[in-house]
C-alpha positions as CSV (number, residue, x, y, z in Angstrom):
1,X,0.0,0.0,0.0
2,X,1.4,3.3,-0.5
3,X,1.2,6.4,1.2
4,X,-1.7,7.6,-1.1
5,X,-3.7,5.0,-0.2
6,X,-5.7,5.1,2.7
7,X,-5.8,2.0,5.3
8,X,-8.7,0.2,4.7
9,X,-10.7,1.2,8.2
10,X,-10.1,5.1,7.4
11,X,-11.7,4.7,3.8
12,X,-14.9,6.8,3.5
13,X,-17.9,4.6,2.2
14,X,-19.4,5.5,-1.0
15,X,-20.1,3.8,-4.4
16,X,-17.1,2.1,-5.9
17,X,-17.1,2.8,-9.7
18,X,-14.4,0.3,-10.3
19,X,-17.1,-2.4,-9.5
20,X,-19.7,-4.3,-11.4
21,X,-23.0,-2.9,-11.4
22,X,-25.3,-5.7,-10.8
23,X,-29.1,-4.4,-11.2
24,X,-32.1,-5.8,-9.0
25,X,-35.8,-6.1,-10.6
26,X,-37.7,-4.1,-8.5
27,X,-41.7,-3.3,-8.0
28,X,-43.3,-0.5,-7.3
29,X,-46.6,-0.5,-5.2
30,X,-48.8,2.6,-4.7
31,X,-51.2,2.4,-1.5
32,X,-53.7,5.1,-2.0
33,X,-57.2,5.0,-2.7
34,X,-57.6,7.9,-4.8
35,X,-54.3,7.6,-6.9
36,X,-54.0,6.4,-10.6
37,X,-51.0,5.6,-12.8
38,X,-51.5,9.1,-14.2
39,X,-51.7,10.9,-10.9
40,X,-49.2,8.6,-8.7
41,X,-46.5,11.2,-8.3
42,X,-44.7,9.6,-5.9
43,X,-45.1,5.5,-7.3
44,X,-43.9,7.9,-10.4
45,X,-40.6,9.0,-9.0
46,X,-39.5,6.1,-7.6
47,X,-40.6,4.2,-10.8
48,X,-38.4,6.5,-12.6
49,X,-35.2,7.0,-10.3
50,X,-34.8,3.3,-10.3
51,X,-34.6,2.4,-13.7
52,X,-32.1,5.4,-14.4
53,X,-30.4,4.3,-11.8
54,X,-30.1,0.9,-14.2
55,X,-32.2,-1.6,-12.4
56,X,-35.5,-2.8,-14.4
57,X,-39.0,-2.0,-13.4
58,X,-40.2,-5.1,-12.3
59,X,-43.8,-4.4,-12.0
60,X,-45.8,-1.2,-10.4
61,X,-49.7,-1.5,-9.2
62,X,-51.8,0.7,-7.0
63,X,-54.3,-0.9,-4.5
64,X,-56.2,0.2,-2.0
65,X,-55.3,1.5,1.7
66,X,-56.9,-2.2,3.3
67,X,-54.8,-4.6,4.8
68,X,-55.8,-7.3,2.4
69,X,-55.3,-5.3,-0.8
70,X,-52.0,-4.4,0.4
71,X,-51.1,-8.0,1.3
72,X,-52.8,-9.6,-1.9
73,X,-50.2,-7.7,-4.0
74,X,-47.1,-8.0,-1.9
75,X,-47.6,-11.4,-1.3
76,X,-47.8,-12.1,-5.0
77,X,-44.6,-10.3,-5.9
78,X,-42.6,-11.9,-3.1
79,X,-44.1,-15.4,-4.5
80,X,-42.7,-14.2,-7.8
81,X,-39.2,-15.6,-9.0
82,X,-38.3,-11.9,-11.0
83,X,-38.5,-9.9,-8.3
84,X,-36.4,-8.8,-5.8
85,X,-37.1,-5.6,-3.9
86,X,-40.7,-4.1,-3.6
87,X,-40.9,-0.4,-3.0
88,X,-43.8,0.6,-1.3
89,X,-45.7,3.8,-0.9
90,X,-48.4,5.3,0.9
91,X,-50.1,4.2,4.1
92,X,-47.3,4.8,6.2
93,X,-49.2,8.3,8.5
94,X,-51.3,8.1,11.3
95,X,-54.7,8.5,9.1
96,X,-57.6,6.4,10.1
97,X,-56.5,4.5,6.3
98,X,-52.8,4.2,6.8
99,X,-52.6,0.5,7.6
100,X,-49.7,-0.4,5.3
101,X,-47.5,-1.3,8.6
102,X,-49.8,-3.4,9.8
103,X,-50.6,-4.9,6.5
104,X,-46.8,-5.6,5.9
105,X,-45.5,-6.6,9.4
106,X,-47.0,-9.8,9.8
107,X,-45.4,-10.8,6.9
108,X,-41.9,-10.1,7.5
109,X,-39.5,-12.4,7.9
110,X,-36.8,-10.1,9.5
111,X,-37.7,-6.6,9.8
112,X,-34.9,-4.5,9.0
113,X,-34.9,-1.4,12.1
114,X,-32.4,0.3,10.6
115,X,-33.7,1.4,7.8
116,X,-36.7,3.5,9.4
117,X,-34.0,5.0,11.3
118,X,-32.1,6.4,8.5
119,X,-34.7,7.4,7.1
120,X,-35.8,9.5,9.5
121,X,-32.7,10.9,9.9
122,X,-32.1,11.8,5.9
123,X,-36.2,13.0,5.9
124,X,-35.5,15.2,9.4
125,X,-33.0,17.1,7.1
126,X,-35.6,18.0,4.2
127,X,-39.0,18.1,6.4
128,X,-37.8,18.4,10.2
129,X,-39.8,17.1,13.3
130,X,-42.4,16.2,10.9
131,X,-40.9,12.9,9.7
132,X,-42.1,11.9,13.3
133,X,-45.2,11.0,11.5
134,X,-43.9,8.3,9.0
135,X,-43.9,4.8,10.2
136,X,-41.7,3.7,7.4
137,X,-40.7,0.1,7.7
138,X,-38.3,-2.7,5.7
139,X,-37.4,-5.9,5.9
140,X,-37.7,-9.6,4.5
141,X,-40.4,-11.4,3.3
142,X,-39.2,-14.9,2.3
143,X,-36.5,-14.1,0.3
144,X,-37.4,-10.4,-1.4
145,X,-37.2,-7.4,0.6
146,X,-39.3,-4.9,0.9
147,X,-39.4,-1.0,1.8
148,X,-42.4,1.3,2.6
149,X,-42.3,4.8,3.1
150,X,-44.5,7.0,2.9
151,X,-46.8,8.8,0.0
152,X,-45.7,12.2,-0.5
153,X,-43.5,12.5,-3.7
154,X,-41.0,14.5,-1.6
155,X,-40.4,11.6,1.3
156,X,-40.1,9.2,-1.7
157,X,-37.7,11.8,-3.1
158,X,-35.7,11.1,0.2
159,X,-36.0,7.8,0.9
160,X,-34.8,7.1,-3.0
161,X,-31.9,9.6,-3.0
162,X,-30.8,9.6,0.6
163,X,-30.7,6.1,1.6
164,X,-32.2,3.5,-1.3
165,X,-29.7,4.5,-4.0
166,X,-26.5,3.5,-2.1
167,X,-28.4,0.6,-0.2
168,X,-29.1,-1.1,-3.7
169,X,-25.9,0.0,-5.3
170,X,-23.9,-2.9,-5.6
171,X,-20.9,-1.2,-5.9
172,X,-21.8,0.8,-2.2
173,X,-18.8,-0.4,0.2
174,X,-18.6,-1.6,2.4
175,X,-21.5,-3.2,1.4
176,X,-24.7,-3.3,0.0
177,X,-27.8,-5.1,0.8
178,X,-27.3,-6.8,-3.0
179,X,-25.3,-9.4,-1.8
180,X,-28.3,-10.6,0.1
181,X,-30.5,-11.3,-2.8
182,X,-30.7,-14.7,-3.6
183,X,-29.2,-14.7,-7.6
184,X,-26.3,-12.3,-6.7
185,X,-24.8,-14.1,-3.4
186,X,-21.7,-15.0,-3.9
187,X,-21.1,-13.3,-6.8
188,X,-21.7,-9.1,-4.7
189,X,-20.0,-9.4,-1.8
């Protein structure tokens, strides 16, 4: 190693350009019961960000904020063999509707805590105290995961370009939740 190189430990994480970009087939679900494909904003962006970020749209549907709407459709995709990550939006506030936590929870295999965490803490920079009313949520579901956050276009805006980017970046080191997908382990550390 030379002195220009830093020692492993004091290296900044970050995307890793040098590495192969291995992209993830991702849907998009829109929980909202006034939304359609033409005025689904936020199922839009996210829709959008991912494939220029050069993973493939897997699939996108809206359904209705009821607990079994929401888990007819997620319970589909993660019986699907295509997909791997399911972004989810809507139903995430404290409205007498909002039930997509309680729709998703019981399904989860592992719930990931961390990611509600950082996303708070990259939505408290855009929105302040008032990401105290998401109840954003991840985790597993057999073997896809899954990420809801909430329905505004701007907290999707956040949730894609503060924290989901990088998390589904293969390249992201010291690592990125990629190598936990079934079809890229061992191949993404």
């Amino acid at each position: 190693m030379d002195a220009a190189t830093p020692p492993k430990a004091a290296r900044r994480p970050g995307v890793d350009a040098t590495l192969p970009f291995y992209p993830l087939n991702i849907a998009v679900l829109t929980v909202s019961d006034t939304r359609t494909f033409e005025t689904d904003t936020s199922g839009g962006l996210l829709a959008d960000r991912l494939v220029a970020a050069g993973h493939r749209l897997a699939q996108r549907a809206i359904v209705p904020d009821e607990v079994d709407a929401i888990r007819l459709q997620v319970r589909a995709w993660t019986e699907a063999q295509d997909i791997d990550v399911i972004l989810a939006t809507g139903g995430t506030g404290f409205a007498p509707r909002d039930v997509t936590p309680e729709a998703v929870r019981p399904l989860l295999r592992r719930e990931m805590d961390g990611f509600a965490a950082v996303f708070h803490r990259a939505s408290y920079g855009t929105v302040g105290v008032s990401t105290l009313q998401s109840r954003a949520i991840a985790g597993q579901i057999d073997e896809t995961f899954i990420f809801c956050v909430p329905g505004s276009t701007g907290a999707c805006r956040d949730a894609w370009d503060l924290v989901l980017a990088e998390e589904l970046d293969s390249r992201f080191r010291p690592c990125s939740l990629v190598g936990q997908v079934p079809r890229y382990r061992g191949i993404c550390p």
